[in-house]
Steps between C-alpha positions, in 0.01 A plus 500: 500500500637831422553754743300830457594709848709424761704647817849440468674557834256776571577757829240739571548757789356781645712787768864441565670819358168699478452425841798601714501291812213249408674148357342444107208284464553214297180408404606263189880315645561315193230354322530271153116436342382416182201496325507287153217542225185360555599460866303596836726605777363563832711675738371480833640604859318735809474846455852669602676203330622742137274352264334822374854642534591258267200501242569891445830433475404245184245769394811728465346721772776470736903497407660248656826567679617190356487230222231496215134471390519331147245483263519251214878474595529882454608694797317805611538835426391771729459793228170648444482381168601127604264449767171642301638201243554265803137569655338480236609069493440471882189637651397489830140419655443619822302373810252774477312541200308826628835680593629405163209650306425862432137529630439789253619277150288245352631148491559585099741794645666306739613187266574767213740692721759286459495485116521886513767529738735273263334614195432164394382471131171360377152528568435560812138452551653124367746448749308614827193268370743204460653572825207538689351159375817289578446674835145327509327821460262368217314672254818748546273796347290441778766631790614812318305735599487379864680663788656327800198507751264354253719190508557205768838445658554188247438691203706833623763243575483354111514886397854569660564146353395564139685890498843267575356214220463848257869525444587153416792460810710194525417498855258620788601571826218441769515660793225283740273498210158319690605651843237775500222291332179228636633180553244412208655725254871405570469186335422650184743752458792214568302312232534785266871501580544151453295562151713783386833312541366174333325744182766788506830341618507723754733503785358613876698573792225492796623655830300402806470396839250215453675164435152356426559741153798361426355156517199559266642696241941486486728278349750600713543679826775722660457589866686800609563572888709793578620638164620137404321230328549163770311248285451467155335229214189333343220589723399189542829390605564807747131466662481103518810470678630859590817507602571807690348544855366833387321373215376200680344768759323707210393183370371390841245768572284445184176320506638291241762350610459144659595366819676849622471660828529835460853696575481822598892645486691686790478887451464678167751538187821642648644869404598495128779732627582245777561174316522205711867318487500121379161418333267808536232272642670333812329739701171384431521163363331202654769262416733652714280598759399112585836382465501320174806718371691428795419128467634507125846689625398801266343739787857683485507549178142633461634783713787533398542420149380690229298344204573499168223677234193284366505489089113490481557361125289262254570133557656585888384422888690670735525608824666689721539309870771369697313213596423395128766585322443326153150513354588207283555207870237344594341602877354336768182650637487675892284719660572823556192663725287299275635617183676242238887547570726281325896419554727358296558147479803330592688356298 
């Protein structure tokens, strides 16, 4: 599968020089993350963990301090005239469809926007119809002279959809794209995505905080916990048999997971500014809490011993623990608190 944008090394930061006194915020430590065509990504972690750091940084919204955002193997340019280029081939959907729409323009106005601001030839009354129906928004003619009130959440939510679909981008970044929506209408706006990438190609990063997303609708999940990505692979794969205690305890507290007693973790994400030493997590993970690390003779090193970065690439499960340090050996099952915990077997 070719790769159509990726993070290469990426460091994104906030304060340090600006901010004399105050130590710089590293809100994206190294992060490697690709998206290939016709691929769903979900990236998933709490809220504080750099995620929507990191999705503006893809969205060329935010210059990194360090490495690359590539796109179709291209790296990008921060000029004015590169990034209108660069936006116009990854969009972003937001989370709240009746933030992202002007209540005074019509949803004709609102999709057409976009072929205005790029001055995109052809006919335009063409192009907002056919974006409009592969939003679901059928007979298109029908919506155009609506305005935002005069529409459900669903179908606002298809109109922010269909002004991205309107410029033909290689990829759409979704920024907790059902979050704000019924529980009834969710399932048909990841239907709709999973439509769009099987007719269009289309590639979809999805960044959220519900696992239970990932499950129904990626083919492969990234899950980011303090500016780092700590496990990485096929979602199946990654939520079957997680194996990183912080994914296992995101896992644990939905409704769907089986046999898996809820974990709620010690204290909240720490300081971005304040990076733990050793594995960023020690301080609130389970497995070292209840003694498992200290069992397997790796509770010094999760202290102590820094991890090397997750490559959340096609065809790779990885994670980032002390206690399983090689996705690829097989694990024996314990308990940690009630959650699945595996170590490595012996051997």
């Amino acid at each position: 599968m070719s790769e159509v944008l990726a993070a290469v090394d990426l460091h994104v930061g906030f304060g340090g020089r600006r901010r004399r006194g105050a130590p710089p915020i590293r809100a994206v430590d190294g992060v490697d993350l690709s998206v290939a065509k016709g691929e769903i990504v979900a990236l998933a972690g709490e809220s504080g963990c750099g995620k929507t750091t990191l999705a503006r940084a893809l969205l060329g919204l935010e210059r990194p301090w360090r490495g690359e955002v590539r796109h179709q193997g291209v790296p990008l340019g921060y000029s004015s005239r590169a990034l209108k280029a660069y936006r116009r081939r990854v969009q972003l959907v937001l989370q709240d469809p009746t933030g992202a729409l002007n209540p005074r323009h019509t949803v004709y106005e609102a999709v057409a926007e976009g072929l205005r601001i790029h001055r995109v030839p052809g006919e335009e009354k063409e192009q907002v119809a056919r974006a409009l129906s592969l939003a679901g928004l059928r007979p298109a003619e029908r919506f155009f002279r609506r305005y935002p009130h005069e529409l459900s959440g669903g179908q606002r939510q298809r109109v922010v959809i269909a002004g991205a679909l309107v410029l033909n981008p290689d990829v759409i970044v979704a920024d907790e794209p059902v979050s704000s929506l019924d529980a009834s209408v969710r399932g048909e706006i990841l239907a709709l995505l999973l439509s769009l990438r099987a007719e269009l190609g289309l590639s979809v990063l999805v960044v959220t905080h519900d696992l239970g997303l990932a499950w129904n609708i990626a083919d492969r999940l990234a899950v980011m916990y303090l500016g780092r990505i700590v496990e990485a692979g096929p979602t199946e794969k990654v939520l079957g048999a997680p194996r990183h205690p912080y994914t296992e305890a995101l896992l644990s507290v939905l409704p769907e997971a089986p046999n898996r007693a809820p974990v709620i973790l010690a204290g909240e994400t720490p300081d971005p500014s304040r990076i733990p030493g050793g594995c960023r997590f020690h301080p609130r993970c389970p497995a070292l809490a209840m003694g498992i690390a200290d069992r397997a003779g790796v509770a010094g090193r999760c202290v102590g011993e820094p991890l090397p970065v997750v490559a959340a690439g096609p065809q790779t499960w990885s994670a980032a623990c002390h206690l399983r340090p090689d996705a690829g050996v097989p694990a024996t099952r314990v308990e940690v608190s009630g959650v699945a915990a595996r170590e490595p077997q012996k051997g």
